[in-house]
Chimera marker file (.cmm) of the C-alpha trace (Angstrom):
<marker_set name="trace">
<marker id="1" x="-66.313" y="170.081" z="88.883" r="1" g="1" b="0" radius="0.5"/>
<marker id="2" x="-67.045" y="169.525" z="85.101" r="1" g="1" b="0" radius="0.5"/>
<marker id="3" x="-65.478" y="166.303" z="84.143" r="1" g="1" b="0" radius="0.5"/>
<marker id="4" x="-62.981" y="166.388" z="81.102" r="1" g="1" b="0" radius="0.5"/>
<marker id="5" x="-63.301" y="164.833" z="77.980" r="1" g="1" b="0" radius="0.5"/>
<marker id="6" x="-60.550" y="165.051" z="75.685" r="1" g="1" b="0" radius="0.5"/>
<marker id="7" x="-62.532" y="164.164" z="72.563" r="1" g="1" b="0" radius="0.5"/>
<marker id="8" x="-63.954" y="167.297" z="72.441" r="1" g="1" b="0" radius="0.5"/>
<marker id="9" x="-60.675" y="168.857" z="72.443" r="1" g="1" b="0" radius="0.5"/>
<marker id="10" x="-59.744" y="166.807" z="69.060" r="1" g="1" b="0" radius="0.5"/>
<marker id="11" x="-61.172" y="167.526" z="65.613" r="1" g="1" b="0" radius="0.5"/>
<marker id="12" x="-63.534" y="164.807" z="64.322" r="1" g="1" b="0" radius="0.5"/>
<marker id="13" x="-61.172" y="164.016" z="60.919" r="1" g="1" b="0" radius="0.5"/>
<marker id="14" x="-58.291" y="162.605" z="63.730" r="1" g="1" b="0" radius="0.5"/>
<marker id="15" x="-60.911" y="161.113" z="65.601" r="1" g="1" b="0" radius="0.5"/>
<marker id="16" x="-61.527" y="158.935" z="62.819" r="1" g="1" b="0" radius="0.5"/>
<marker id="17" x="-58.180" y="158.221" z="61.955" r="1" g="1" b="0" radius="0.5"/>
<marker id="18" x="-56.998" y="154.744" z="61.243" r="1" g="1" b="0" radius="0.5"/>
<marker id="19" x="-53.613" y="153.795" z="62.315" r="1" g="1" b="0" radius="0.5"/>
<marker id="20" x="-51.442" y="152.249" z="59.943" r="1" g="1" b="0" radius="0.5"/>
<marker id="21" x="-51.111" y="148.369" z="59.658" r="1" g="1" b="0" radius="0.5"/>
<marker id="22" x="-48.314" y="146.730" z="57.811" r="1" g="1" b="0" radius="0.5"/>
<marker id="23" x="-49.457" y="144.761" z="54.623" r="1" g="1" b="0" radius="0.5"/>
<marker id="24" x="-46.864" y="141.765" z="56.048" r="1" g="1" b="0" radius="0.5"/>
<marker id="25" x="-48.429" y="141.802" z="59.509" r="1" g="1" b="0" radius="0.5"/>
<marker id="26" x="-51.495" y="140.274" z="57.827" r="1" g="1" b="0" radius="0.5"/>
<marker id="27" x="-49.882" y="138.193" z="55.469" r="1" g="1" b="0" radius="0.5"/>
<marker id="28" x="-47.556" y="134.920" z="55.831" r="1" g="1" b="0" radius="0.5"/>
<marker id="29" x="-45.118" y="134.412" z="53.387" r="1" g="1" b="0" radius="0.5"/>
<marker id="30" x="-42.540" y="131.847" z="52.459" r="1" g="1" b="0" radius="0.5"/>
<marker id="31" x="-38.533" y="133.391" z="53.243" r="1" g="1" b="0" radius="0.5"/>
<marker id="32" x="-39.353" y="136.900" z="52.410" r="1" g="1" b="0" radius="0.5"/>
<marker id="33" x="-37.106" y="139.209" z="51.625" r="1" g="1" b="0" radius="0.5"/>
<marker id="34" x="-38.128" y="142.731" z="53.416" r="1" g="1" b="0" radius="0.5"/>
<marker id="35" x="-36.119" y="145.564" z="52.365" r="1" g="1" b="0" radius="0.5"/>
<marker id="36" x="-36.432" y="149.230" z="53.874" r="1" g="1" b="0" radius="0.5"/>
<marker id="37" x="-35.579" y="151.613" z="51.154" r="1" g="1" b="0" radius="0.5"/>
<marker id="38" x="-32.202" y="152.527" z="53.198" r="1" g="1" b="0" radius="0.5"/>
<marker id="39" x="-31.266" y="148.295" z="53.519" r="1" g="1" b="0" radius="0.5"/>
<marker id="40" x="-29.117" y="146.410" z="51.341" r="1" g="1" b="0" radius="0.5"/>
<marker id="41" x="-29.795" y="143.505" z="49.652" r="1" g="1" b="0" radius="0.5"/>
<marker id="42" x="-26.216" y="141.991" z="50.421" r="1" g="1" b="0" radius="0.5"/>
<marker id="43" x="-24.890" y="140.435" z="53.709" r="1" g="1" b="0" radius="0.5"/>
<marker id="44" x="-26.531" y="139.717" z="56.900" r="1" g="1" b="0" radius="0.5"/>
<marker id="45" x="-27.861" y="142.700" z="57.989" r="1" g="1" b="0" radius="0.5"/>
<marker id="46" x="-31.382" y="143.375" z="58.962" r="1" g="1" b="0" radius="0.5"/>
<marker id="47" x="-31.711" y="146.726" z="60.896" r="1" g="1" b="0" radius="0.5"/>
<marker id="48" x="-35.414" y="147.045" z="60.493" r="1" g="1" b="0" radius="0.5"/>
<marker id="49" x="-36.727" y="143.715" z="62.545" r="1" g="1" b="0" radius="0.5"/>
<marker id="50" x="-39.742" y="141.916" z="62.399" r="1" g="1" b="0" radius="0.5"/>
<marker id="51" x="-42.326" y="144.349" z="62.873" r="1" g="1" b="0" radius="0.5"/>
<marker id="52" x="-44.819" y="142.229" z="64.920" r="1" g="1" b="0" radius="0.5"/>
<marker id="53" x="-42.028" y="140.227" z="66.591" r="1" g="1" b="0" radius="0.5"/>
<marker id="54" x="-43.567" y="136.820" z="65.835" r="1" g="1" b="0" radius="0.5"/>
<marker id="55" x="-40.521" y="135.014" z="67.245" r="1" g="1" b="0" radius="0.5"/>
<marker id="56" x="-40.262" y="136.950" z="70.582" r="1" g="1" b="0" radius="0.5"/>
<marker id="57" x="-44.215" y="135.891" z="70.981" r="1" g="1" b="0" radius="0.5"/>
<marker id="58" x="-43.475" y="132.283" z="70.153" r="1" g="1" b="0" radius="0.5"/>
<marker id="59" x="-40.839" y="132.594" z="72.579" r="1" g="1" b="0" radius="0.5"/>
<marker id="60" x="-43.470" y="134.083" z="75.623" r="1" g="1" b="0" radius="0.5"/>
<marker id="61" x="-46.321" y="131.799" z="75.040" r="1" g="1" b="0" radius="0.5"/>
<marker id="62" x="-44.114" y="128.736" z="75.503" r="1" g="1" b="0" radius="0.5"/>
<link id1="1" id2="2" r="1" g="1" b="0" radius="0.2"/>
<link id1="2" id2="3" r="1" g="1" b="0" radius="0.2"/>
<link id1="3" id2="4" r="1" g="1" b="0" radius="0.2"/>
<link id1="4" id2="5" r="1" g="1" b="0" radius="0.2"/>
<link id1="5" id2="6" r="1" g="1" b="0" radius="0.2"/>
<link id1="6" id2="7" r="1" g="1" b="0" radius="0.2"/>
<link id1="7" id2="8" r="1" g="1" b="0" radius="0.2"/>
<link id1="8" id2="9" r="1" g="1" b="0" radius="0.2"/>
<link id1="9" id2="10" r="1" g="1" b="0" radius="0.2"/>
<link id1="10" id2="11" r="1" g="1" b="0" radius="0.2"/>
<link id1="11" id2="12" r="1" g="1" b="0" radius="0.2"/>
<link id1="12" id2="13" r="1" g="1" b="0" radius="0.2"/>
<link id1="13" id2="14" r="1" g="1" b="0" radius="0.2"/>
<link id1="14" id2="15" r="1" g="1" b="0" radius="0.2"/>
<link id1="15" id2="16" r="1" g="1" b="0" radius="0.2"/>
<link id1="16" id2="17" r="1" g="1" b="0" radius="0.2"/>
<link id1="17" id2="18" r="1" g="1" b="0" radius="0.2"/>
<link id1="18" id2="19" r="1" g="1" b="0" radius="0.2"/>
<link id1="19" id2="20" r="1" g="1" b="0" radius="0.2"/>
<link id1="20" id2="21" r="1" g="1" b="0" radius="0.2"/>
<link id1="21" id2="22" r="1" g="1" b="0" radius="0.2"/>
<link id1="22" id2="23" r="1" g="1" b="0" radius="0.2"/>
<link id1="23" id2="24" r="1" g="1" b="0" radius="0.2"/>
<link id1="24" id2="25" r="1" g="1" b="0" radius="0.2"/>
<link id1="25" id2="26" r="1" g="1" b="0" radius="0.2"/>
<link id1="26" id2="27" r="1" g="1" b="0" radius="0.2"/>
<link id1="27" id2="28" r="1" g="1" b="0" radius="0.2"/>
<link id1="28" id2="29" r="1" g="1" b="0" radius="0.2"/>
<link id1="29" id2="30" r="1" g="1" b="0" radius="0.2"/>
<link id1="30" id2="31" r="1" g="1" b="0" radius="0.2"/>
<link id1="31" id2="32" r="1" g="1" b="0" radius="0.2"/>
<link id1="32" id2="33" r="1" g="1" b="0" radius="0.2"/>
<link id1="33" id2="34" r="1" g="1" b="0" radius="0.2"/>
<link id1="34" id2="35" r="1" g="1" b="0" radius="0.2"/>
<link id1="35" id2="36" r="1" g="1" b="0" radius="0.2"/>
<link id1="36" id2="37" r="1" g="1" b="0" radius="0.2"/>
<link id1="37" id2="38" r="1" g="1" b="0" radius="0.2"/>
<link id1="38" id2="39" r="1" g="1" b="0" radius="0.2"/>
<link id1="39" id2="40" r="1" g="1" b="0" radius="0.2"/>
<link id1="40" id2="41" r="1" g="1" b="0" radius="0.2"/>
<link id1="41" id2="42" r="1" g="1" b="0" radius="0.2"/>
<link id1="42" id2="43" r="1" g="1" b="0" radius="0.2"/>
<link id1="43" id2="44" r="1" g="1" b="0" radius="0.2"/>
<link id1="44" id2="45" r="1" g="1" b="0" radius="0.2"/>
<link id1="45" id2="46" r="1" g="1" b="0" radius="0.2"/>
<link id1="46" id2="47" r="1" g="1" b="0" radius="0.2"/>
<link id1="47" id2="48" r="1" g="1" b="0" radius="0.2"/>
<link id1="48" id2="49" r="1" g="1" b="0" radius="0.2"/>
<link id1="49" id2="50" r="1" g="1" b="0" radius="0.2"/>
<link id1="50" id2="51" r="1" g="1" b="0" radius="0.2"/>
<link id1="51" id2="52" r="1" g="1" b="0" radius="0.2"/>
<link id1="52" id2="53" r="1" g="1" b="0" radius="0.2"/>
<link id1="53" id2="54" r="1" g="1" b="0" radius="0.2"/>
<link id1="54" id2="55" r="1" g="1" b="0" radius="0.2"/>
<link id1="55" id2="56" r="1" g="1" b="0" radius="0.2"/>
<link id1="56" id2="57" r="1" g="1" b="0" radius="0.2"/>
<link id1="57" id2="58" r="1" g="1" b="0" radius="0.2"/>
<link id1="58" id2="59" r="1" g="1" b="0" radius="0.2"/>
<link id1="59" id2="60" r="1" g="1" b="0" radius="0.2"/>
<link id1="60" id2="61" r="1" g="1" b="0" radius="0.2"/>
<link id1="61" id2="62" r="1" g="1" b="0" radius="0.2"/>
</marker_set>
């Protein structure tokens, strides 16, 4: 039997696609203030977490 090889399936521009990386995740930065477009700016409310959950890391290498 033939063996399969999906990459011949897939056209060579999404082959060489890039996948998208967060300017923050490679960038530290003193109390930012992240807003989505849909996010206020008022109250406590963050429904868009951290989007390499630094803190949950921390939290698993200790």
């Amino acid at each position: 039997m033939k063996e399969f090889n999906i990459n011949q399936l897939v056209r060579k521009n999404i082959l060489e696609l890039q996948p998208y990386v967060s300017f923050r995740d490679h960038n530290e930065f003193v109390k930012p203030v992240l807003l989505d477009a849909n996010e206020s700016p008022f109250g406590e409310f963050n429904r868009y977490p951290d989007s390499t959950q630094k803190k949950s890391n921390r939290n698993y290498q200790n």
